[in-house]
N, C-alpha and C positions, 0 to 999 in steps of 0.2 A: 454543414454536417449536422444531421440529426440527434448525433451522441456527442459526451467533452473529446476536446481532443486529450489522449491519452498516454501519459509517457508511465516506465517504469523503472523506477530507482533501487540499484542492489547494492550493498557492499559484501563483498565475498573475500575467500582467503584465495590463495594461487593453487590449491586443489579444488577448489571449486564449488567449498562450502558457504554457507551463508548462518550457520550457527555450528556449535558441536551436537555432538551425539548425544549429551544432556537434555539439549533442548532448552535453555533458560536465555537465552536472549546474549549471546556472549558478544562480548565490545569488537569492532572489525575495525570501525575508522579508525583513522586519526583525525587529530585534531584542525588540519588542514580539510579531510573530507567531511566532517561533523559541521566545519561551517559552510561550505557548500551545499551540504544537504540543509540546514537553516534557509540558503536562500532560494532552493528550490519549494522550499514549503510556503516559502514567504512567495513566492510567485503562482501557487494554486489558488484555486477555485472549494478544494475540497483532498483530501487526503484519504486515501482505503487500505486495510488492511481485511486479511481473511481470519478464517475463525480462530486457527490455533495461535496467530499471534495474537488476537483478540482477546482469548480466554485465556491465553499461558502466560499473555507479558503486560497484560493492561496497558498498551501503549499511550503516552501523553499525547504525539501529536500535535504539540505545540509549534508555533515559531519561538523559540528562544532567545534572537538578539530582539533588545527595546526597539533598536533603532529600525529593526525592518518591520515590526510590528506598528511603530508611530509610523511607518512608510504605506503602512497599507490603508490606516487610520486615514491619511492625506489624501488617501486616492478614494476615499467613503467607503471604504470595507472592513470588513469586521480584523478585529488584533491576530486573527489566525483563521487560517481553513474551516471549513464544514469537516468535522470527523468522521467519517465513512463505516458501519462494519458491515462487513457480510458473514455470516455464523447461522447456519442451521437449526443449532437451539440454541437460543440466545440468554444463555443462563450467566449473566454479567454481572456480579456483583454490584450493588448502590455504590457501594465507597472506590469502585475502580478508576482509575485515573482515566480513562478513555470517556467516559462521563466527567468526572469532577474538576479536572484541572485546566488551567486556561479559561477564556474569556474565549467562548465558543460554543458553537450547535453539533448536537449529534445526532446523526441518521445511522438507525440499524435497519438492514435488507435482512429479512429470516423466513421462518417458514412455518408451517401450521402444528411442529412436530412444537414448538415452542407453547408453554403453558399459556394458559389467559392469563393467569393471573401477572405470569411473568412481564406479560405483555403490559397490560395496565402497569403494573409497576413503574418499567421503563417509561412510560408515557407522563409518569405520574412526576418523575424526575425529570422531564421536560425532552425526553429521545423521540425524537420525530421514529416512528416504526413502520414501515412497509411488511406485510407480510403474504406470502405464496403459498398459494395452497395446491404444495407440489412438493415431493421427498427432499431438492435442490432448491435454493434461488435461481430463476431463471436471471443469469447475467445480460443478456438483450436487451429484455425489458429493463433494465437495475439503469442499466447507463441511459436507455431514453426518459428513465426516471429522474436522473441525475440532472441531466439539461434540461428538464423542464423545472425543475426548484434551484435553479441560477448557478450550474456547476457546470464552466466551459472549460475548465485546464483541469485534466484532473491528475496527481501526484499516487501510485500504486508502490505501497512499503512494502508488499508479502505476505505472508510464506510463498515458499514456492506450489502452493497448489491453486490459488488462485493466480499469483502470476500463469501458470501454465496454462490454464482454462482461458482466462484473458487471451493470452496470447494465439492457443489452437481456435478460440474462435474469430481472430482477426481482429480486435479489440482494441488492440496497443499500436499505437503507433511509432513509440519511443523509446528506447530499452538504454540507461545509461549504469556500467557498471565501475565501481571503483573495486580495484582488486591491491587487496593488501599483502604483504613481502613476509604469508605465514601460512602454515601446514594446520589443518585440525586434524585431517583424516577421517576414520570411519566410514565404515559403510554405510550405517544407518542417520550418519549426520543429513539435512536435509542440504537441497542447492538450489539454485534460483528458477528453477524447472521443475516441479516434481510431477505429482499428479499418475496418469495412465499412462503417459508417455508417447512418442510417434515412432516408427517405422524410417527407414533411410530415405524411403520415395515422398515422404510425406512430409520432412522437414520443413520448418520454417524457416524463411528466407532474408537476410537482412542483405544492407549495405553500410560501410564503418563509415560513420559520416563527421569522426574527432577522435584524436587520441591526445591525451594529456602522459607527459611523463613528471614525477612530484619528486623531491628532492626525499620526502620522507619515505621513497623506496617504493611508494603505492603507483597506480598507473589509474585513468580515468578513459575508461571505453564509451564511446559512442552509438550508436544503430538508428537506424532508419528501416522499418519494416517495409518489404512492396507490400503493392498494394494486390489484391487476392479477389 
């Protein structure tokens, strides 16, 4: 395969939110799906987030236990993933943690609306930068981008507007969600879909390939996307 192979990781509430209608990054796991999401990071290649968790939550994107990070150490790879953004204008603070934290590289995918200056900046702080000179990141190109600088499993955190693009473009291959025993509501909360949306005839199509039921109330959903 040309591109990483590509799975996407949600934790959601049981209406179907993956934050509130604030928008600040509200806690979902628990502390049983918090260390499984550890070892799925610890099992990437590279980790991606889209703009507005990029810009709104400075995500770390670290592996957190020592012990899977000395694990990857063993195996000759770096203490953590390749940190991924994709963001339009990639106006990211120096002191953001998606930069500074961890013993790790970062790549921003952006686009030409993004300053020069900002651009050097980032560069200057050591972010590998691709950039498109196009209103969008072309995503195609991003992930043949990906596999050619050593990113073959790649780990998709959100929001839901690039998961939705990922996914309407065939992208994903892997969709696992842990859903938690709690209500946010609102309308304008986002959920693991957003984006433009599809049509009934156009739906994507999965098959449940695991269910996990957790003692902590939460449930672990599996998928398998056909193939298209």
């Amino acid at each position: 395969m040309n591109r990483p192979y590509i799975f996407i990781n949600i934790a959601m509430t049981a209406d179907g939110k993956i934050d509130t209608y604030a928008r600040k990054g509200a806690a979902i796991s628990s502390a049983r799906d918090k260390q499984r999401v550890d070892e799925l990071r610890a099992s990437a290649d590279g980790i991606l987030v889209g703009g507005r968790t990029l810009l709104d939550e400075a995500p770390r994107l670290t592996v957190k236990s020592e012990a899977l990070r000395e694990g990857r150490i063993r195996q000759g790879r770096s203490p953590n993933p390749i940190k991924i953004g994709v963001v339009t204008v990639a106006d990211i603070p120096k002191d953001s943690d998606f930069i500074k934290a961890g013993d790790s590289s970062s790549v921003i995918f952006t686009t030409s609306r993004t300053s020069i200056s900002k651009l050097e900046a980032l560069r200057a702080l050591g972010v590998r930068v691709f950039v498109d000179q196009a209103p969008r990141v072309d995503l195609n190109h991003m992930v043949l981008t990906l596999k050619r600088i050593g990113v073959d499993h790649l780990m998709v955190e959100g929001g839901g507007t690039i998961n939705f693009e990922l996914m309407r473009l065939g992208l994903v291959d892997e969709l696992m969600i842990y859903i938690a025993p709690m209500i946010f509501g609102g309308a304008t909360a986002p959920t693991p879909a957003d984006g433009t949306g599809l049509l009934r005839e156009d739906a994507l199509q999965m098959k449940l390939a695991g269910v996990e039921e957790w003692d902590d109330g939460g449930v672990v959903l599996k998928y398998k996307f056909f193939d298209r």
